[in-house]
C-alpha positions in Angstrom: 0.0 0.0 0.0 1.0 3.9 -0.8 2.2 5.2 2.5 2.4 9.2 2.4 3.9 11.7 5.5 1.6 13.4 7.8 2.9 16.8 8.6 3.5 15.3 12.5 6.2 13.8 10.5 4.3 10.1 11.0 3.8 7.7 8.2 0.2 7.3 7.3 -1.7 5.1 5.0 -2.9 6.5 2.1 -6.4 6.4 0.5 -7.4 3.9 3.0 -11.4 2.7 2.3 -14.4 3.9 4.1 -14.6 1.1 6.2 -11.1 0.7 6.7 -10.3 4.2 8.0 -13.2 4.1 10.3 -11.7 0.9 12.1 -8.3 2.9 12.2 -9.8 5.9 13.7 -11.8 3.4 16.1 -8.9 1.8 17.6 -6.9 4.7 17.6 -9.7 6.2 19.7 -9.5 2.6 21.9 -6.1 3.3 22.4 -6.8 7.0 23.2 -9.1 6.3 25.5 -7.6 3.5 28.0 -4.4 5.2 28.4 -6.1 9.3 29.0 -9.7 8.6 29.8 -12.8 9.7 27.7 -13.0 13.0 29.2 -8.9 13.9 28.4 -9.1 12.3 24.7 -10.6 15.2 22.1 -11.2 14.2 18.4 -8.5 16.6 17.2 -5.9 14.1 18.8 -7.6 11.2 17.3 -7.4 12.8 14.0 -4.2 13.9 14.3 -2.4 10.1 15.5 -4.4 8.8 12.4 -3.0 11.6 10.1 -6.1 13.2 8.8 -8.2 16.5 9.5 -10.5 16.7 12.6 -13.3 17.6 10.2 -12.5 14.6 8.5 -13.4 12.3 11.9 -17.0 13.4 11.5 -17.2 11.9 7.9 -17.2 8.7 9.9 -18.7 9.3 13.5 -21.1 12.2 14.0 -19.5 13.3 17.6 -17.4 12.0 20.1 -19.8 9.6 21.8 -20.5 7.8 18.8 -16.5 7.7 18.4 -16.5 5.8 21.8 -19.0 3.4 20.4 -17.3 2.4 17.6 -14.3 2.5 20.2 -15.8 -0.6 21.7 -17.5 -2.1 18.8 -14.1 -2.5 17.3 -13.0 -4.2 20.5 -16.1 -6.4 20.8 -15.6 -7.7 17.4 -12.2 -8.8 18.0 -14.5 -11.0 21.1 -17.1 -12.0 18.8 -14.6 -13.4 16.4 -12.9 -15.1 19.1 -16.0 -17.1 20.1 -17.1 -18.2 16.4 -14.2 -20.7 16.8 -15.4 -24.0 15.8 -14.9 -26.2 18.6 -16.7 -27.6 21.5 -14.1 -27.3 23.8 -14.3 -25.3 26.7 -10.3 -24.7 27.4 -10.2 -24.2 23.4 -12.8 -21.3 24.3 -11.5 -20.0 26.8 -7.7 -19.8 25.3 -9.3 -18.0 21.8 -10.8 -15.8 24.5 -7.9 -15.2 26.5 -6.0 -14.3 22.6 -8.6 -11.4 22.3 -8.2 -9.9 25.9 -4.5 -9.8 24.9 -5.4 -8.0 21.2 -7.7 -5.7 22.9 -6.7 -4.5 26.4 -8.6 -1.5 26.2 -12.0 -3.4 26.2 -12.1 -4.1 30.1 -11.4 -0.9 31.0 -13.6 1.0 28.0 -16.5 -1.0 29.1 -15.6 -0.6 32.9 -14.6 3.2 33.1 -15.5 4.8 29.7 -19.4 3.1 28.6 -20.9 5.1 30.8 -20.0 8.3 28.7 -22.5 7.4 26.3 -25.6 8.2 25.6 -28.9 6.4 26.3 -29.4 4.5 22.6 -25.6 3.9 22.0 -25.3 2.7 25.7 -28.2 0.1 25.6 -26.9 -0.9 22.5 -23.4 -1.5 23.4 -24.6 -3.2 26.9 -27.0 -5.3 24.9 -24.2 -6.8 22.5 -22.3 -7.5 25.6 -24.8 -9.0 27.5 -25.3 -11.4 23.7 -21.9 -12.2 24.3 -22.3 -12.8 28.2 -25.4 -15.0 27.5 -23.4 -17.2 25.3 -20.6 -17.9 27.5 -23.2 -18.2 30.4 -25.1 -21.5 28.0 -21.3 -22.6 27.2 -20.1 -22.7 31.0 -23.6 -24.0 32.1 -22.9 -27.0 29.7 -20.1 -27.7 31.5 -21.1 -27.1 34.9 -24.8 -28.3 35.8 -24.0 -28.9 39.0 -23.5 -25.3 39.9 -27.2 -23.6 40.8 -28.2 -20.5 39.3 -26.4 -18.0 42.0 -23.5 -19.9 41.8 -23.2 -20.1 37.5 -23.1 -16.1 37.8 -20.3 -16.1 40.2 -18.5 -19.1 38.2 -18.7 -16.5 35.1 -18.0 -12.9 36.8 -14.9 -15.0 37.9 -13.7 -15.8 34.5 -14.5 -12.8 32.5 -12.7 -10.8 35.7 -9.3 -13.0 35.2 -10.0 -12.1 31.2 -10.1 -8.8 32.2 -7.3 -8.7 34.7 -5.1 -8.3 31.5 -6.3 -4.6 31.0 -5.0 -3.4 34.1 -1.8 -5.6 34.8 0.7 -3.6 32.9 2.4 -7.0 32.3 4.2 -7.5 29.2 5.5 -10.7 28.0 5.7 -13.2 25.3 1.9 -13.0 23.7 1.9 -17.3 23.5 3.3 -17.5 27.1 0.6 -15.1 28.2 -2.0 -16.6 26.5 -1.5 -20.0 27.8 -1.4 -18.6 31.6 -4.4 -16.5 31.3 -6.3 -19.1 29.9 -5.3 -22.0 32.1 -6.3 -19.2 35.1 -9.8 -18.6 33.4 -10.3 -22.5 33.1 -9.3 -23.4 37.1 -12.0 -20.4 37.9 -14.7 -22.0 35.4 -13.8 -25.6 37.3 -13.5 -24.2 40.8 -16.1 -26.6 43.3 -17.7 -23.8 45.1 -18.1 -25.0 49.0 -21.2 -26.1 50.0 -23.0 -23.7 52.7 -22.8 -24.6 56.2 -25.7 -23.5 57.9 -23.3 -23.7 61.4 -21.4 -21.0 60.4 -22.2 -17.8 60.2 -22.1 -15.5 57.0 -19.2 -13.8 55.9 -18.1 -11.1 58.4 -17.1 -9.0 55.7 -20.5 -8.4 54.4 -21.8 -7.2 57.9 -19.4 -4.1 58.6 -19.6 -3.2 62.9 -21.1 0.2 63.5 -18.6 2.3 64.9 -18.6 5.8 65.8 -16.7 7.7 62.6 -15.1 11.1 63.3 -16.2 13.9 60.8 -13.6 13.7 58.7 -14.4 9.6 58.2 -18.3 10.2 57.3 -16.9 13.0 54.5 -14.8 10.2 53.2 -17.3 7.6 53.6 -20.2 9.4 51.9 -18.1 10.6 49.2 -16.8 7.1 47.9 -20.3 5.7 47.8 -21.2 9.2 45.9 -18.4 8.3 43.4 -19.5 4.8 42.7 -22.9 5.8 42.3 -22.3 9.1 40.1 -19.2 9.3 39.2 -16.1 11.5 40.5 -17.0 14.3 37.8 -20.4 14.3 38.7 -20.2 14.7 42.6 -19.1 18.2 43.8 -17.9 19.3 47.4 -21.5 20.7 48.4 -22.9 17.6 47.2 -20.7 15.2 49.8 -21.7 18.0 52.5 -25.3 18.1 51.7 -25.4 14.5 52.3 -24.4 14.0 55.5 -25.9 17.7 56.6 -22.6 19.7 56.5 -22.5 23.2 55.0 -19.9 23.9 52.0 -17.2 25.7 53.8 -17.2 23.6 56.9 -16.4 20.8 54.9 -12.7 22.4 54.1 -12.1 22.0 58.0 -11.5 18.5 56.4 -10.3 18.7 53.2 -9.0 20.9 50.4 -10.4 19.7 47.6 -12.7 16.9 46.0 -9.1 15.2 45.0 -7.8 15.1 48.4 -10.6 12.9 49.5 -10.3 10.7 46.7 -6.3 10.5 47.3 -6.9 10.3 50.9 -9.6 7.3 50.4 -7.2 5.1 48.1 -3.7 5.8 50.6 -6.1 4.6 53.4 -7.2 1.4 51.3 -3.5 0.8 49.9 -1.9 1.0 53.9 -4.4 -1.3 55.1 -3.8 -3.8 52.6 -0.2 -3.5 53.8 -0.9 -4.2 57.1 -3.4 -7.4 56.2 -0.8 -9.9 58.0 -1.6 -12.0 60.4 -0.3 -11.2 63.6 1.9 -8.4 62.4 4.2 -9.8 60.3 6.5 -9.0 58.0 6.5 -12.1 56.0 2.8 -12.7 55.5 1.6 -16.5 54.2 0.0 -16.6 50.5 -3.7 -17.5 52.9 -3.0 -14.4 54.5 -2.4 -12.3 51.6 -5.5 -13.8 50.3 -8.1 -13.5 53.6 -6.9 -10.1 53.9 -7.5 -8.8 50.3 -10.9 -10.7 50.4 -11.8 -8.7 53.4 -10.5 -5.6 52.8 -12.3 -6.0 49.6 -16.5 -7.0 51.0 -15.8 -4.4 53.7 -14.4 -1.5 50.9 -16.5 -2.6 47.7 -17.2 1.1 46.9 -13.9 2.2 47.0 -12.6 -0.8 45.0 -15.5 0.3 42.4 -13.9 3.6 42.6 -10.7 2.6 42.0 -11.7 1.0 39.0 -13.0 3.7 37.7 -11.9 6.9 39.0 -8.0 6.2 39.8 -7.1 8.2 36.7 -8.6 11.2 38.1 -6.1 11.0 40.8 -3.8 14.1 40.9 -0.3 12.6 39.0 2.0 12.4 41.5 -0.4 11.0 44.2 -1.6 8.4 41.2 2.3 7.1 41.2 2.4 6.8 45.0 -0.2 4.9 45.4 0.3 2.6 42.6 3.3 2.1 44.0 2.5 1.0 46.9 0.1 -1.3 45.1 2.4 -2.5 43.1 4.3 -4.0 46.4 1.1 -5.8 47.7 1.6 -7.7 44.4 5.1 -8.7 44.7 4.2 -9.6 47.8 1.7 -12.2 46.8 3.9 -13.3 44.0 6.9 -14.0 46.4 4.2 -15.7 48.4 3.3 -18.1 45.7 6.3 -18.5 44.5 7.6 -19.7 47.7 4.4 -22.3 47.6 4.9 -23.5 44.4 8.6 -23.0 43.0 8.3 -24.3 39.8 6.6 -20.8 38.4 8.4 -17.8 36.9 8.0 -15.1 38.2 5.7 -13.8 35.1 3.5 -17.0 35.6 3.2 -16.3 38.9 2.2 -12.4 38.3 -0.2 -13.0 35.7 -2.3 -15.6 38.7 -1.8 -12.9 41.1 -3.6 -10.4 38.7 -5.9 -12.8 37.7 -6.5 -13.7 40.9 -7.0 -10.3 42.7 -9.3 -9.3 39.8 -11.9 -11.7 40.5 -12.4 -9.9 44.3 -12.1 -6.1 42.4 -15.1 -7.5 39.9 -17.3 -9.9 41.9 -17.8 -7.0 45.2 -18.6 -4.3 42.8 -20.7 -5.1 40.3 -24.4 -6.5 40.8 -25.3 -8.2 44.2 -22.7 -11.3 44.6 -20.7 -9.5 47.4 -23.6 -9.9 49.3 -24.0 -14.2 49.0 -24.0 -15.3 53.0 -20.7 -17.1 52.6 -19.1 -15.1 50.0 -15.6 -15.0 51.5 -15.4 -19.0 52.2 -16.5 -19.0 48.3 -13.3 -16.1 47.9 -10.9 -18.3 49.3 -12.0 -21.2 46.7 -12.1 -19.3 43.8 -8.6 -17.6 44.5 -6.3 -20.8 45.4 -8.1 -22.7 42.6 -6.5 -19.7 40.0 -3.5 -19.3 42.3 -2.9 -23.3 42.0 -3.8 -23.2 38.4 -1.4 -25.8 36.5 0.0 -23.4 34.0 2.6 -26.0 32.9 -0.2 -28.2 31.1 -1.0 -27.0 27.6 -5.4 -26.5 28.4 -6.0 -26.4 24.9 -5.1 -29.9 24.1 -8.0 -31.2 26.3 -11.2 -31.0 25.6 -14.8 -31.0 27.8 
């Protein structure tokens, strides 16, 4: 193909097609939008990347929202095209589908953070071709599993779209085969996992019945504002809403803090220090089942703020968005030098890409819908998470079939 220079100085295709241009400007826009957020990303930069006039974007999407739909449409069909793969085989399924969350990183996180940026009519139709999708995983994994009841299927399949989706927010890179063959062996232990059976002895999960203790000012601000977040949105939450909510004029709320992003960076250092001190009994060296109760926990107790995290850490002020990845980043290492300790024979990218895996299945299942709240969630946790975490990534999945 003719290749001309753009005036950036960057190569571009030349007289690319209708169709073809607007699948370039799509995934440029995918691109845009994972790494800067919907709200930072105008069309002029989208333009510009591809090589073309801003005015020459609306040729092919009428405004900005319909550039985010066809953001994720381009993502989705890289999905759709994943599942048309003619086998019957779950693990052949799941390793095609673990291939496209590779190709298309962005769609977690563009689906997660970004959909709601669209309007009414391109949002129902975006959430309806997901939930197509959704529904014919759900009949695939029910195939496999009719032992699991209906409650239990939907925690089954949050499970493995959330190690799918661990990909998008991992940061990993390696070797596309090796990271294929991990993520899908992961996806398969979580689509296996034998859920315990409730025992109507014990009592329900602790986490999902927080102990009412007294909270200071300052901790009912914070409170009130992370479940305003989730529900709104950072953007759409201002000071005098958080202060309105719990009775508290406008400027008596700066006693407390600053600004909106204070009490966004001062939620997320909270959550990141108390997941560095989840060890049992104070240690240094905390045990892979500590790592693991503690996270859970942490998690049930904090599902707002991990639903904020997913979708509002890029709002974070820059510096305080590197600190506090940071320290996130440790907790990780933590729990990969934890597994690795338990099981030796993994490198020390097999044993990141369980970790992520792993961990993502908490971030998804207490935020989204009404799973976090199942009695015995956190026995159910604790299943799920060692069956990824002990996931045998050293046996090809794809030459078995169910």
């Amino acid at each position: 193909m003719a290749r001309t220079t753009t005036r950036n100085g960057r190569a571009g295709a030349a007289r690319l097609g209708a169709e073809q241009r607007r699948r370039q400007l799509a995934q440029t826009a995918a691109r845009r939008f994972y790494r800067y957020g919907y709200q930072a990303v105008a069309l002029a930069d989208v333009a510009a990347e591809v090589g073309v006039t801003a005015p020459a974007v609306y040729r092919h999407f009428r405004n900005k929202n319909a550039l985010l739909a066809g953001a994720i449409d381009s993502a989705l069909d890289v999905v759709d095209a994943a599942f048309t793969t003619d086998t019957d085989s779950l693990d052949d399924l799941l390793f095609e589908l673990a291939g496209a969350a590779l190709d298309r990183r962005d769609l977690w996180v563009l689906l997660q953070r970004e959909m709601r940026h669209l309007g009414g009519e391109e949002r129902a139709r975006i959430e309806a071709r997901f939930g197509e999708f959704v529904s014919r995983f759900s009949a695939r994994l029910r195939h496999g599993r009719s032992d699991a009841d209906r409650g239990q299927l939907r925690l089954l399949i949050t499970a493995v779209l959330a190690t799918m989706a661990s990909a998008s927010v991992s940061g990993m890179r390696l070797p596309r085969a090796e990271h294929q063959r991990v993520l899908a062996t992961a996806a398969a232990a979580a689509a296996r996992t034998e859920l315990p059976a409730p025992d109507p002895r014990t009592a329900p999960s602790a986490g999902t019945r927080r102990p009412h203790v007294p909270l200071s000012r300052a901790e009912e601000l914070l409170e009130t504002a992370i479940t305003l977040f989730h529900e709104r949105g950072y953007a759409g939450v201002s000071l005098d809403d958080i202060g309105a909510a719990i009775g508290l004029s406008g400027p008596s709320i700066y006693h407390h803090f600053a600004t909106k992003s204070e009490i966004l960076v001062t939620a997320f250092t909270q959550a990141a220090h108390r997941l560095a001190t989840q060890r049992k009994d104070g240690r240094e060296d905390s045990s892979l089942d500590d790592l693991v109760r503690g996270y859970i926990h942490v998690g049930v107790q904090q599902r707002h703020l991990f639903g904020v995290y997913v979708t509002e850490a890029i709002n974070l002020p820059q510096e305080a968005g590197r600190r506090i990845s940071a320290e996130l980043a440790v907790n990780v290492e933590e729990w990969a030098a934890a597994l690795r300790l338990r099981r030796p024979e993994l490198s020390a990218t097999e044993s990141h890409v369980l970790v992520y895996a792993a961990r993502g299945i908490v971030n998804d299942v207490v935020r989204v819908g009404h799973l976090h709240a199942r009695p015995h969630v956190e026995a159910e946790f604790e299943t799920l998470l060692h069956a990824v975490l002990n996931a045998d990534v050293t046996h090809d999945t794809t030459a078995t079939s169910q």
